[in-house]
N, C-alpha and C positions, 0 to 999 in steps of 0.2 A: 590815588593819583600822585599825592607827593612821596612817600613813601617810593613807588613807581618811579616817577621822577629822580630820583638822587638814587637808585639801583640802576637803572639805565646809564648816566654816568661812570657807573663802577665795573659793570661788569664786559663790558666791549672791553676789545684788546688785539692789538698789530703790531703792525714792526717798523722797526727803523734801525738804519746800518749800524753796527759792530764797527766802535772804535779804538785807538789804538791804546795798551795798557796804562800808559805812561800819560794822559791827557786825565784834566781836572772832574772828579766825580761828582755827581749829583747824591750825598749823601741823607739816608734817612733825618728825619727829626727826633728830639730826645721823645716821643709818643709810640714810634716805630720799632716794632722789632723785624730784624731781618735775618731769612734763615735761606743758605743754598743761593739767593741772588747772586747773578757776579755785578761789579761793577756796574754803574750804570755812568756813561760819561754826559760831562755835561753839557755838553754841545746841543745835546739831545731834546734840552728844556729848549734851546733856544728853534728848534725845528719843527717844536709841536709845542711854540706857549703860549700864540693866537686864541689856540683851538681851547686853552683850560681859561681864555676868559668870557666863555662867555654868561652872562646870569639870566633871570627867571624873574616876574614877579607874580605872587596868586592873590587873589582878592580876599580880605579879611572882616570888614566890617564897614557899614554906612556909618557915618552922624545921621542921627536921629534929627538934626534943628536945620544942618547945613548940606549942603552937597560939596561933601567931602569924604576921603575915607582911609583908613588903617587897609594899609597891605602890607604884606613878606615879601621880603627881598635881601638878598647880602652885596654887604660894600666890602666888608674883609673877608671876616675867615670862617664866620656863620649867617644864618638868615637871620634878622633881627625886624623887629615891627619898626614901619615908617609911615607916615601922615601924607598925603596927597592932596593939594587942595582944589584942584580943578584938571580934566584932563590933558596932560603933557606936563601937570607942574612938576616942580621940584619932589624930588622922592627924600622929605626930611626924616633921618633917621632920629628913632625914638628910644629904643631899649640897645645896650652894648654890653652882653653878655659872653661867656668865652663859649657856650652854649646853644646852639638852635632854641629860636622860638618855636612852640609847635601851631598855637593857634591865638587868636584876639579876636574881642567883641565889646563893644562899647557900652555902656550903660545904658538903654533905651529911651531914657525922657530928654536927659538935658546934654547929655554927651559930656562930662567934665573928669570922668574916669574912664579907662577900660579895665579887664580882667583880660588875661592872659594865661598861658600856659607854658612851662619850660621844663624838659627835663636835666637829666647830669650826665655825660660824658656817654652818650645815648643808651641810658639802660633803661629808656621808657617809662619810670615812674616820675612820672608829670606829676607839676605841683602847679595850684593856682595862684596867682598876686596878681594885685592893683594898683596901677599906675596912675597918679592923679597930674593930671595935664597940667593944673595952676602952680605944682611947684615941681614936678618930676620926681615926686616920691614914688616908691615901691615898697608895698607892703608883703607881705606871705602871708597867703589865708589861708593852706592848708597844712597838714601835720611837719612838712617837708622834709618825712624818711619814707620809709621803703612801702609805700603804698600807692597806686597809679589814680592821679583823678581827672576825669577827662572833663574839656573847657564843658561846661552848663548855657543853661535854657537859659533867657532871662524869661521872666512874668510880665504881661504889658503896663502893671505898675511901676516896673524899673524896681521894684522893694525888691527882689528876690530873684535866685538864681539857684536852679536846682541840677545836679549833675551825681555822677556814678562816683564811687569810689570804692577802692578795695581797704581799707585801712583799718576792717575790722579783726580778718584773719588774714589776708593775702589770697583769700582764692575767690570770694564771693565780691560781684558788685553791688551793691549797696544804693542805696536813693539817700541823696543827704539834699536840704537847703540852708541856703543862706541871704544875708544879707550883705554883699561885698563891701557895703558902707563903714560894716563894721563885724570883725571878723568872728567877734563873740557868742555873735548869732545864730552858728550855724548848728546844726543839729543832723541827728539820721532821722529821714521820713519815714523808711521802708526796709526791710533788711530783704536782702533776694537769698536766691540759691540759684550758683554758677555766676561765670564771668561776662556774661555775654548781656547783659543788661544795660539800655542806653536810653535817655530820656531826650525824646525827640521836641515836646511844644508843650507849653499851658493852653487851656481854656480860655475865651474872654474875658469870661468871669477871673479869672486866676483860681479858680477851686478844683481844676481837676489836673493832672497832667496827661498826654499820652507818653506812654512807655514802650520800648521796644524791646523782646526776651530772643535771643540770637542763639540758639541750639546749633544747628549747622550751616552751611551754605544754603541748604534746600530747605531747610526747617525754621521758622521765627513765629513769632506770636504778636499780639498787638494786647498791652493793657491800658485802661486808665486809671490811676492812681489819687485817690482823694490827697489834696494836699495838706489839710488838717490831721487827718488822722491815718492817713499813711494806708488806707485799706486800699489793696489791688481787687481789681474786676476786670477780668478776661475778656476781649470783643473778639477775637477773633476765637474761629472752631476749634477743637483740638480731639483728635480722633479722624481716622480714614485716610486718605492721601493725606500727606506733609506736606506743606505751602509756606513758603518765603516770602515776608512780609518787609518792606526799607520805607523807614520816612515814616510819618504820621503828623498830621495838621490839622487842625481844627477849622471847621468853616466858623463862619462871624456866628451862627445862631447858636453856637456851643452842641448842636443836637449832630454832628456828622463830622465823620473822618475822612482826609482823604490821603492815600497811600500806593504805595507801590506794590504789587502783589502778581507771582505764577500761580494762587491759584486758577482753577480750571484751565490752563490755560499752560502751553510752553514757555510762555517769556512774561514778564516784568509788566506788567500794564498799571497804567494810572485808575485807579478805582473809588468811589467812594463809597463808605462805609455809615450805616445809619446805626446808631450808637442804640435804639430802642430796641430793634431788631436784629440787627445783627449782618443784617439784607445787604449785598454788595451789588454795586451796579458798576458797570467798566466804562471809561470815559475815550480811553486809546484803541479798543481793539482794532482797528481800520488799518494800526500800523504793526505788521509782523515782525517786532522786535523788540528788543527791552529796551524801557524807563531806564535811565541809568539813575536823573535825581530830576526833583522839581521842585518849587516854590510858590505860595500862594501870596498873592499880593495882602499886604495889611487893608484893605478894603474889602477882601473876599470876592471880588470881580472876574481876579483873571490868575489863572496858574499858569506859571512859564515852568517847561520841562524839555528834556532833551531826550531825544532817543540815539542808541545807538545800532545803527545799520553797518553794518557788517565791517564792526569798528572805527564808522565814522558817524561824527557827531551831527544830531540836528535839532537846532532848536526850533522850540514852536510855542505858541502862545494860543490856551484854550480859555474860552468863554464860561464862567460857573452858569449862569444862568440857562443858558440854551445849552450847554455839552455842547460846542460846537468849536471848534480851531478857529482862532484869526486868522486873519491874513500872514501868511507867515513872513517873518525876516529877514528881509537881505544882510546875509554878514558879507559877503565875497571876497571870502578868506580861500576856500577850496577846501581839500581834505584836512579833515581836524578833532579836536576834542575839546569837549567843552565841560569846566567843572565850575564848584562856588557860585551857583547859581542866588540871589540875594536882591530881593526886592528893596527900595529906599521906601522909610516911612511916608512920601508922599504917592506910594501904587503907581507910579509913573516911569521910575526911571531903574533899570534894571542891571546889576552889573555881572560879572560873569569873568571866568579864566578861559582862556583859547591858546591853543597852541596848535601847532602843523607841522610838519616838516620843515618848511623855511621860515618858520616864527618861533619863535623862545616863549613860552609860557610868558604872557602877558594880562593887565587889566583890562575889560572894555565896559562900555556902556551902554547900553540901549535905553532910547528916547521913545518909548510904547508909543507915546502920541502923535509924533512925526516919523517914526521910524527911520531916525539917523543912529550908527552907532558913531560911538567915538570910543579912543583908542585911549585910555588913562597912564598907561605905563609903557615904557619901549625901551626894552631891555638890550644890551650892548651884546653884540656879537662879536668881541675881540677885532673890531673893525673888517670884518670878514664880508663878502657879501650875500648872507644867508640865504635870498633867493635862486642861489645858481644849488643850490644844497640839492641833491638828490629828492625828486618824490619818489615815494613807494609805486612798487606794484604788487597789487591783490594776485596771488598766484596760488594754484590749489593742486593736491597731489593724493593720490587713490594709497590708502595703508592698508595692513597686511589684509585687515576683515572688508575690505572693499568700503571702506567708509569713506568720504571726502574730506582730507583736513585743509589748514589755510595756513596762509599765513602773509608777510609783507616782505617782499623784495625789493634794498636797494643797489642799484649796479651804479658802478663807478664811471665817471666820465668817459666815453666815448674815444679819448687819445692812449686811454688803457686796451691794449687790444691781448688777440689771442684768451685762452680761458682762462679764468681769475679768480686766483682762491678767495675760500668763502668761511665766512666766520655765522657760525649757526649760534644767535643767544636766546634764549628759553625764560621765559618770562615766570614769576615766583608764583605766590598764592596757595596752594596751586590752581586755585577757583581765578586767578588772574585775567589779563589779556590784553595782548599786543596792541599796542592804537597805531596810527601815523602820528606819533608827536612828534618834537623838534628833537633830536637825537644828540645835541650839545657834540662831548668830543669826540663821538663815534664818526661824524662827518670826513675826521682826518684820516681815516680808515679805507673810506671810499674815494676822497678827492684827493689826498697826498698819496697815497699805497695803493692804490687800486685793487683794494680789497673788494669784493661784493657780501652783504650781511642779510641773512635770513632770520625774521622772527616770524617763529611758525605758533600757533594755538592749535596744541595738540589736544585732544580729548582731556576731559575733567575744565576748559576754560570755562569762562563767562560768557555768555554774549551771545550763543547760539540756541538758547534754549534749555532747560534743566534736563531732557534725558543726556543731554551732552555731556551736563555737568558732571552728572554721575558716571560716566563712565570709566572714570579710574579710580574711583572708593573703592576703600578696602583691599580685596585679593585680585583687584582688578588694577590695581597700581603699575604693574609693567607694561599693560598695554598703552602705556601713553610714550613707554621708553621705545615703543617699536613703531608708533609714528614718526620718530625722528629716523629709527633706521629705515622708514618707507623714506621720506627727506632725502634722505643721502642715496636712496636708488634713484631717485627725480631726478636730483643733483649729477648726476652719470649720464642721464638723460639730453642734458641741456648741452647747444653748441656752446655755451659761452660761460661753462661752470667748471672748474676743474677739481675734478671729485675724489684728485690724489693728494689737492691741497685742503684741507678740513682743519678747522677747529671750531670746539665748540665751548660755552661758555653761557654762565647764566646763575643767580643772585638770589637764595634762599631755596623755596623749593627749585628753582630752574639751577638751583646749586645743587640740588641731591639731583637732578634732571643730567644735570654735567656730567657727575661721578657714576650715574648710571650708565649713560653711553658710555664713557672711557669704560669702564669693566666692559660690559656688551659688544662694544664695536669697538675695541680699541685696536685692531688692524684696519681699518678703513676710516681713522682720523689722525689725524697728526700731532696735535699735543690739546688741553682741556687744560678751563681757565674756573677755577670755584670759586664763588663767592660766598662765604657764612650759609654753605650749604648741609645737608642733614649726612653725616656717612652712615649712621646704624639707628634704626626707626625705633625701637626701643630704647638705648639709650637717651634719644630725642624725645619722645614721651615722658619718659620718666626723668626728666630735668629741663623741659620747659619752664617757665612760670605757672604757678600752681592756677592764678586766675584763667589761661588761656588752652590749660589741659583737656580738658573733657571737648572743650572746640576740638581741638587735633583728634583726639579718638574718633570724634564725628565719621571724620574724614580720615583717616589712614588706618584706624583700626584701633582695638582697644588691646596694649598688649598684656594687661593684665588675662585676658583668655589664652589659656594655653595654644590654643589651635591658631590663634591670630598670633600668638606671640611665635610660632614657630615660622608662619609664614612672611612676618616682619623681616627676623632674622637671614633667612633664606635670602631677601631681594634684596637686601643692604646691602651698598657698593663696599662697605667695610669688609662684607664675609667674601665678595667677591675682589679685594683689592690686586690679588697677587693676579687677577688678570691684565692690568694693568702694566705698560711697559714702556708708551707715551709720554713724553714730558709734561707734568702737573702743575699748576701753578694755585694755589689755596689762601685765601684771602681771609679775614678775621677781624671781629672787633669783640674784644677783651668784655665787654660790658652786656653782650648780646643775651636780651631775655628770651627770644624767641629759640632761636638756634642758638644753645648755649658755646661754649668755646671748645667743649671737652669734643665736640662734632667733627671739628676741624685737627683739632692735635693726633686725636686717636687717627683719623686714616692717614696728615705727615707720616707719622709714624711708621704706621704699616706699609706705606709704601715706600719710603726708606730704606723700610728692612728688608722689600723683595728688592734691592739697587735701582728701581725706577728712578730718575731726574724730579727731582721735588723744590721749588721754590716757595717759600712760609712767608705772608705779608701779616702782621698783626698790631692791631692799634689798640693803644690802651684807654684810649679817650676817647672811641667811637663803641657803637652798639651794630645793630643791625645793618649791616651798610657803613659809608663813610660818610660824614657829613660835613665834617671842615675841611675847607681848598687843599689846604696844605697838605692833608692827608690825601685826599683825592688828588691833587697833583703827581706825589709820588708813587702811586698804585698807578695812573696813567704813564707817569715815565715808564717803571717797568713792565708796566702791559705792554706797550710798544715794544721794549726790546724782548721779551719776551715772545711774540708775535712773530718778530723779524728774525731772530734764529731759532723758531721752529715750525711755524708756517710756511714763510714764506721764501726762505731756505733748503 
């Protein structure tokens, strides 16, 4: 979702009028390289600089003594942790780093430190330190070079905090505890094999952990891990169908688990798991759709979990005792998404992130016992008034093999008339998928330009079921590039669409999703916007980060086989660039572990050299995406003009 969140930001793109040479420029930052841009005047910040303020805040951690809590949010130039003390209070900011916080959690007994997470100039190897509230110190508690540790469990003693780390070779995650008291402490529990390893909960006791082993989308495992001696024990099966396993919590008796699971089953159900046996009994199936995530109350009473129906969110609250739902909810929010789900140590008051279309990721809280929510954070909208914001419409379109896709259509105000180009953006992952969130500054696209924007979940998304999922693994990978060409026959279709005005655009995998339709259809779009997207699948493979490689083979093939490796080759926009003839615009961040940079220079390049129109954004202080204003600001200024002389021109 955050990740999500600040891709969504980056990858829309419009237009705005072409001014005259001789008028003052909005120049790059000393961060920015710029290549093929023309000018960009500055007029242009002031036509669209509503629209880049507006913020987000997500939910990070209760006080264990008080009700109060640690959320993200940014006042400058990154999100930084800030202390909340009651809902509406002041959002005091706490850490001022030139870097994004990634994640915070408080100490569990007494609340007088957190532990936190940061990385560097986004290249994703997160380091931990602790902030101690009494003086505002920060410590580093782990190696703080080139090994990723993701924020840890605490233990309900508060002694200890156990989390993944690569920093033994770079490729394997690892089980390490500690005591964040004192950083001397900390030790490897468990050594793994592969990266995909996450430590979800302790025991009551504190003696065992559950552990999560993340093979692919469809494939995960469930251990429990002795915390003294580090010995793993398998609970879940392994053998016959592959089953996806998310989450793992312990009930109060320490003897049952309860998790997320497609075994038997198409979608994501809340389950619990009898740790003697092995025996799984389903708690949601009554609802045909995925668990996205859920929480067990520190009482073991009651689980709050959300389902996702047909990308919108629904929270609900289930009874452990009886299997049985409460009364569910009123949020009366409307269509929305709901993350950071987080019980207070008093089992009562429950908080949570919601966003919508006309709301900005914000805090709320839910009062279990009165069922009042209240609203902890309210985030500014550039003084705009985000309720008039476009809602979606759920709209669905028959692809080449007769399969039904979806996706969310927003149209532009009502005083935009006649048909109105449309910007198709393609969501990453590629296991991703589209929600109705709050859409930040793609809003200006639709209310100031009378753009109309389609995000469609093309085959291989989330949220529909795992034979979905799997539909574009492996040699099956283009079939997802010709649901977007069934999109644009839809788009033909409609009175109110015009399907000579196209552009498409879209942010990691929905960036190699970009370069695939420009080669593919690049007579029936108009120009294509990339974001730190993949051009050639093997080169991409074989220069990821060594920890998240064997993931990607999961899912796009292993190209160390010759047979896969020819057929990698073959479908890369790289080998097909010189179809290409559209105007390009390719976005970049210097630090990027996932999609490294070499992704982005190599197709510049090659489409350069067939005279295609090529514009180069690259940030040397950002990774996967953009994550500071600043930088975000000036990829939105020339997205707009970008947008506006070749869309909508």
């Amino acid at each position: 979702m955050r990740l999500a969140g600040v891709l969504g930001a980056l990858v829309v793109a419009a237009g705005a009028a072409a001014l005259a040479a001789d008028e003052p420029e909005i120049k790059p930052n000393e961060a920015l390289v710029a290549e093929g841009l023309p000018p960009i005047p500055a007029v242009l910040a002031d036509q669209v600089g509503r629209y880049t303020e507006f913020r987000s805040a997500s939910f990070q951690s209760w006080h264990p003594l008080r009700k109060e809590m640690l959320i993200s949010t940014r006042f400058a130039d990154t999100v930084q942790v800030h202390e909340v003390r009651f809902p509406g209070g002041a959002r005091r900011q706490l850490t001022f780093f030139p870097d994004r916080i990634v994640g915070a959690s408080f100490e569990p007994t007494k609340g007088d430190y957190f532990v936190f997470s940061k990385d560097k100039g986004g290249d994703e190897f997160a380091q931990l330190y602790r902030y101690d509230l009494a003086t505002g110190a920060v410590t580093l508690l782990t190696d703080g070079g080139r090994s990723q540790n993701g924020l840890g469990v605490w233990s309900h003693k508060g002694d200890r905090m156990a989390y993944g780390s690569t920093r033994r070779n770079g490729k394997d995650r690892d089980l390490y505890v500690m005591n964040p008291a004192d950083k001397a402490s900390d030790r490897l529990l468990s050594e793994s094999e592969g990266g995909g390893w996450f430590v979800a909960d302790w025991s009551p006791d504190d003696t065992q952990l559950a552990v999560v082993e993340v093979i692919s989308a469809g494939e995960s495992y469930v251990w429990v891990v002795d915390t003294a001696s580090g010995q793993k024990k398998l609970v879940t099966p392994k053998g016959g169908e592959k089953s996806s396993y998310s989450g793992a919590a312990f009930a109060r008796d320490g003897k049952t688990l309860y998790v997320t699971t497609d075994r038997e089953s198409e979608f994501q159900r809340l389950a619990r798991i009898d740790l003697a046996s092995g025996a799984h009994s389903y708690l949601s199936s009554h609802v045909s759709w995925d668990v996205d995530n859920f929480d067990l109350s520190p009482d073991g009473r009651t689980i709050a979990f959300v389902t996702n129906e047909d990308g919108v969110a629904v929270l609900r609250l289930l009874d452990t005792a009886t299997g049985k739902e409460k009364a569910p909810p009123s949020l009366g929010t409307g269509l929305g998404v709901i993350g950071a789900l987080r019980w207070h140590a008093n089992s009562k008051d429950l908080a949570f992130t919601l966003s919508s279309a006309t709301t900005p990721f914000d805090v709320y809280a839910l009062d279990t016992a009165s069922g009042k929510v209240a609203r902890w954070t309210e985030s500014e909208t550039g003084g705009l008034n985000a309720s008039s914001f476009a809602a979606p419409e759920l709209v669905r379109w028959k692809s080449f093999d007769g399969r039904m896709i979806s996706g969310f259509l927003y149209k532009p105000p009502a005083r935009f008339t006649g048909k109105r180009p449309v910007i198709i953006n393609i969501h990453g992952g590629p296991e991703g998928q589209e929600r109705p969130v709050f859409r930040g500054r793609g809003n200006f696209y639709g209310d100031e330009l009378g753009v109309a924007q389609i995000f469609p979940n093309v085959r291989g998304s989330s949220g529909y079921g795992k034979s979905f999922l799997k539909l574009d693994d492996a040699e099956k990978r283009e079939d997802s590039v010709q649901d977007i060409g069934s999109l644009l026959d839809w788009i033909a279709t409609r009175p109110d669409l015009d399907a000579s005005r196209v552009m498409v655009t879209g942010g990691s995998y929905g960036g190699y999703m970009t370069l695939a339709v420009a080669t593919r259809y690049n007579d029936r779009i108009r120009c294509s916007l990339d974001v730190v997207g993949i051009s050639n699948f093997v080169t991409f493979l074989e220069k990821t980060e060594a920890y998240r490689r064997d993931l990607r083979r999961s899912e796009y093939g292993d190209e160390r086989d010759p047979r896969m490796r020819e057929i990698l080759t073959r479908i890369s926009p790289l080998t097909n660039a010189a179809k290409i003839s559209k105007p390009l615009f390719v976005v970049q961040g210097q630090n990027d572990p996932r999609v490294p940079m070499n992704e982005s220079v190599q197709m510049v390049a090659t489409v350069k050299g067939n005279g295609s129109p090529v514009w180069y954004l690259m940030a040397r202080d950002e990774g996967h995406g953009f994550a500071k204003k600043r930088n975000q600001d000036f990829l939105f200024y020339a997205s707009v003009l970008f947008a506006q002389r070749h869309l909508l021109n």
